[in-house]
VOVOLO-57509 format. One record per residue (C-alpha): z, y, x; residue number from 1. Coordinates in steps of 0.2 Angstrom, whole numbers, plus 2048, in hexadecimal, padded with zeros to 3 digits. Example, Ala and Ser with C-alpha at 12.3 -4.5 7.8 and 13.67 -1.06 7.14 Angstrom:
BEGIN
   up  north  east  resi
  827    7EA   83E     1
  824    7FB   844     2
This chain:
BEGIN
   up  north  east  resi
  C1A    BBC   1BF     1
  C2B    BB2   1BA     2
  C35    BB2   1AC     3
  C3F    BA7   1A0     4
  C45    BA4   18E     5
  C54    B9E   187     6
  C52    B8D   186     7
  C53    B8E   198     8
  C3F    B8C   19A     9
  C36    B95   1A6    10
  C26    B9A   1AD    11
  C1E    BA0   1C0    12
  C0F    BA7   1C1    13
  C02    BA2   1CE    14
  BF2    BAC   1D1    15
  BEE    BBB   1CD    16
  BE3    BC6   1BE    17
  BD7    BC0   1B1    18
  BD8    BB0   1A7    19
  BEB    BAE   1A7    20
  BEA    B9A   1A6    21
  BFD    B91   19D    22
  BFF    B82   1A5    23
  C0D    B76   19A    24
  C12    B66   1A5    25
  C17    B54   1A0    26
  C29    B4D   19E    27
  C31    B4C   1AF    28
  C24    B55   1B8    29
  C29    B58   1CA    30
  C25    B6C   1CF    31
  C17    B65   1DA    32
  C0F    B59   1CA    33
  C0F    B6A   1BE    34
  C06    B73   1CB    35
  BF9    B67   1CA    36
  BED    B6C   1BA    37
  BEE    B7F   1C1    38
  BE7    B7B   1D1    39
  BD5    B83   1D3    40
  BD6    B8D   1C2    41
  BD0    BA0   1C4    42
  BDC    BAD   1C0    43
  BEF    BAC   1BB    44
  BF6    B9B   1B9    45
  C08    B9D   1AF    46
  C10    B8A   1B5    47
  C1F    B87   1A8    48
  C2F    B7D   1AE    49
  C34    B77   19F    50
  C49    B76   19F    51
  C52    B67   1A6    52
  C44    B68   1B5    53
  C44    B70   1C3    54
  C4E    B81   1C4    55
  C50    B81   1B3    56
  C5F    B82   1A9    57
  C64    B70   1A0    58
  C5B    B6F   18D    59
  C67    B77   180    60
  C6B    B69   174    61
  C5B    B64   166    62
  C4E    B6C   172    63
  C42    B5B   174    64
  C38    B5D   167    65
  C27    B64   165    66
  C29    B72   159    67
  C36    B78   165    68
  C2B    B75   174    69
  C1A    B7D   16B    70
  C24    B8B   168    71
  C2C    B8F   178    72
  C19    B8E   180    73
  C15    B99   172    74
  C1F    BA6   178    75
  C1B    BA4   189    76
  C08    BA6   187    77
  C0B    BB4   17A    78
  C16    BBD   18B    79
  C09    BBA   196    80
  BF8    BBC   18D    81
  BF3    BAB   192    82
  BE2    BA7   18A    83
  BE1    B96   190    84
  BED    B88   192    85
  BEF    B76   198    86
  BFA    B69   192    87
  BFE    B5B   19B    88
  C0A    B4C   190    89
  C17    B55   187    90
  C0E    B65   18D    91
  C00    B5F   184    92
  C0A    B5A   173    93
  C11    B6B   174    94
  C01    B74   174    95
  BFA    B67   167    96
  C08    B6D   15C    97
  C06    B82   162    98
  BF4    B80   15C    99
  BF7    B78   14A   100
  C00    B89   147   101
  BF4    B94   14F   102
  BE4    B8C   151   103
  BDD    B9A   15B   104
  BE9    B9F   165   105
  BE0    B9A   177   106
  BCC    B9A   17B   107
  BCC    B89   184   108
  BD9    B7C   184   109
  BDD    B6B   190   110
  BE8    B5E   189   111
  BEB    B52   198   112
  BF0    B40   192   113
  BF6    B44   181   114
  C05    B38   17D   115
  C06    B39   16A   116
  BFB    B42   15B   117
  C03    B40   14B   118
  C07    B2B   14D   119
  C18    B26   156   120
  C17    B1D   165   121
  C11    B0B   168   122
  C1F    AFE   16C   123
  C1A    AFD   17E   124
  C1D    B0F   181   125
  C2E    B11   178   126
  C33    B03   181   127
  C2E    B0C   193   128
  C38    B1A   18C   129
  C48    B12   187   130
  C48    B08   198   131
  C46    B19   1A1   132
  C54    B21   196   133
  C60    B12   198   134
  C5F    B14   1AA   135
  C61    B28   1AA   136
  C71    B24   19F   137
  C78    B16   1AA   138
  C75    B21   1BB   139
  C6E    B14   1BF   140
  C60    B1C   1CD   141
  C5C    B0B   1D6   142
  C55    B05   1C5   143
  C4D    B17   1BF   144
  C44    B16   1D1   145
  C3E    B03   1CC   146
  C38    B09   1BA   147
  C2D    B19   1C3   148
  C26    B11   1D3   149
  C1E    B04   1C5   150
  C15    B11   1BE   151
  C0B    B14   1CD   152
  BFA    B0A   1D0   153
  BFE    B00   1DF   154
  BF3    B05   1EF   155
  BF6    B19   1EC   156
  C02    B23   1F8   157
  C0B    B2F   1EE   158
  C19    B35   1FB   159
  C27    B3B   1F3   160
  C24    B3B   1E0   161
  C2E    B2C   1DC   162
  C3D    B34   1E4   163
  C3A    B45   1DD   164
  C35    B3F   1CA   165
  C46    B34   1CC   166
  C50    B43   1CF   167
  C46    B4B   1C0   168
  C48    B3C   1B3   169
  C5C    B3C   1B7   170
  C5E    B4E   1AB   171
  C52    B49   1A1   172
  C5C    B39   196   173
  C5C    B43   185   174
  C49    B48   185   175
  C46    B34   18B   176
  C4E    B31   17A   177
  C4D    B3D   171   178
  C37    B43   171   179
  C2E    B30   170   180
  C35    B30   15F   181
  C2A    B41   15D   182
  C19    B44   157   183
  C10    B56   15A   184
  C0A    B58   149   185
  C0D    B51   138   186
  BFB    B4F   132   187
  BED    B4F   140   188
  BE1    B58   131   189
  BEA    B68   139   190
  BE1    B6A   146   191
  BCF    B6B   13D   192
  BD3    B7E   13C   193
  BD2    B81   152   194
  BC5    B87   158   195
  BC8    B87   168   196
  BBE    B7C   175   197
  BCC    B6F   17A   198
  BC9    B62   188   199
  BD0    B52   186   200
  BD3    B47   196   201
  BDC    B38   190   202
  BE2    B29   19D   203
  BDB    B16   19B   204
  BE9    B08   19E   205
  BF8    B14   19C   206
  C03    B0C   18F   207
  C0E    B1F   18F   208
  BFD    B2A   18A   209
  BF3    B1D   183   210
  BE0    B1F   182   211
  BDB    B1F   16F   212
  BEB    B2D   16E   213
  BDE    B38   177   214
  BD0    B32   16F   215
  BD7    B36   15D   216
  BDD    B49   164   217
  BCB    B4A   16A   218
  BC3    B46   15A   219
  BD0    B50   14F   220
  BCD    B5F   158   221
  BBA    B68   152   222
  BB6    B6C   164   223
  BC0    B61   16D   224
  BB7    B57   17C   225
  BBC    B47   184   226
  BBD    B40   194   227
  BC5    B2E   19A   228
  BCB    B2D   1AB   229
  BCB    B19   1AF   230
  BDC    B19   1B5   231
  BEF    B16   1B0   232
  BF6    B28   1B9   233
  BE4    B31   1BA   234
  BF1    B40   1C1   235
  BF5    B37   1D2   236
  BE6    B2C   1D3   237
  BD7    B38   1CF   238
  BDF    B49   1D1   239
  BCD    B50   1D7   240
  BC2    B49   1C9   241
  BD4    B4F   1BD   242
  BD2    B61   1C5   243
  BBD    B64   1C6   244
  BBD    B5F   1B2   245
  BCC    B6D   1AF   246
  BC2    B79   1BB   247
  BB3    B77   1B2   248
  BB7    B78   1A1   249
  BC3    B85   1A2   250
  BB5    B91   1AB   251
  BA9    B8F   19C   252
């Protein structure tokens, strides 16, 4: 299962039959990072490259922002029948913004470190973001390198994903701009109409996905759950604990 839409997004599938399973990856993902939410899920698991990543075609001018992005992984799911989805970052924010439209479109959603609700960004993160954007725009890939390698918690071997989320970030300068200016919805009071059950796995000590963003997504959501993963990149430091929580909840 491939395909592909205009804006130059596009979509594998992995797996095979019944639930199809969207999994929507963060800013800058690597292929191997927005494989890792679908790993151990039952059925078809549809992992989305969104454009400037990967194979993808470069983002057509405008695209960074979530209306844009909600509706492209609209018409994904609506194209595979996916009844589940997982959203990791900006993956997430796109989702939040699919489900103020059509709160019932999945049976069970995970929203992986939720960036933003309906609040801009703190200081701190803008800051991260324009110091990762100035770098993109200045080629400058010695610097870039410096700004990711910080974000890793010192003692864990992560092989080659400073190099390969460097070589991600460099297409990526007008999304770095362009989407910490964004909010996912207007009015967090929209998403009192889902009911799906949403699991919320927010980080603790990430300045990029703060933890009271994904407190205040868990508690505007009627069915939404929380869990806290004590760490800054819960993604490369407790991938296991990340990937029974997903398995579980998304087999209920």
């Amino acid at each position: 299962m491939i395909g592909s839409l205009a804006s130059g997004l596009r979509w594998q599938g992995h797996g095979r039959d019944l639930p199809v399973t969207l999994v929507a990856p963060g800013l800058g993902a690597t292929p191997g990072e927005a494989r890792i939410p679908a790993s151990g899920l039952s059925g078809t698991r549809v992992v989305v490259t969104f454009p400037s990543h990967g194979d993808a075609a470069d983002a057509p001018a405008g695209y960074w922002t979530y209306p844009t992005i909600g509706a492209d992984l609209e018409r994904v799911a609506d194209e595979v029948g996916a009844t589940r989805a997982v959203g990791v970052s900006m993956g997430a924010g796109g989702l939040t913004e699919l489900l103020t439209r059509r709160p019932d479109r999945f049976d069970r959603v995970a929203l992986l470190l939720p960036a933003a609700l309906d609040k801009p960004r703190a200081t701190p993160a803008m800051w991260a973001f324009e110091q990762l954007a100035d770098a993109v725009e200045a080629g400058d890939v010695n610097g870039l390198r410096d700004l990711v390698a910080a974000e890793v918690p010192a003692g864990i071997a992560v092989g080659e994903h400073v190099s390969s989320r460097v070589d991600a970030l460099m297409r990526l300068g007008d999304a770095l701009r362009t989407l910490p200016e964004q909010v996912p919805v207007d009015d967090a009071s929209a998403l009192q109409a889902v009911r799906s059950e949403v699991l919320v796995i927010g980080a603790v000590g990430d300045p990029l996905h703060p933890e009271q963003v994904a407190r205040d997504v868990a508690a505007a959501l009627p069915n939404g759950r929380l869990e806290l993963v004590d760490s800054p990149a819960p993604l490369l430091t407790h991938r296991r604990e990340v990937r029974s929580l997903l398995v579980e909840f998304l087999a209920g």
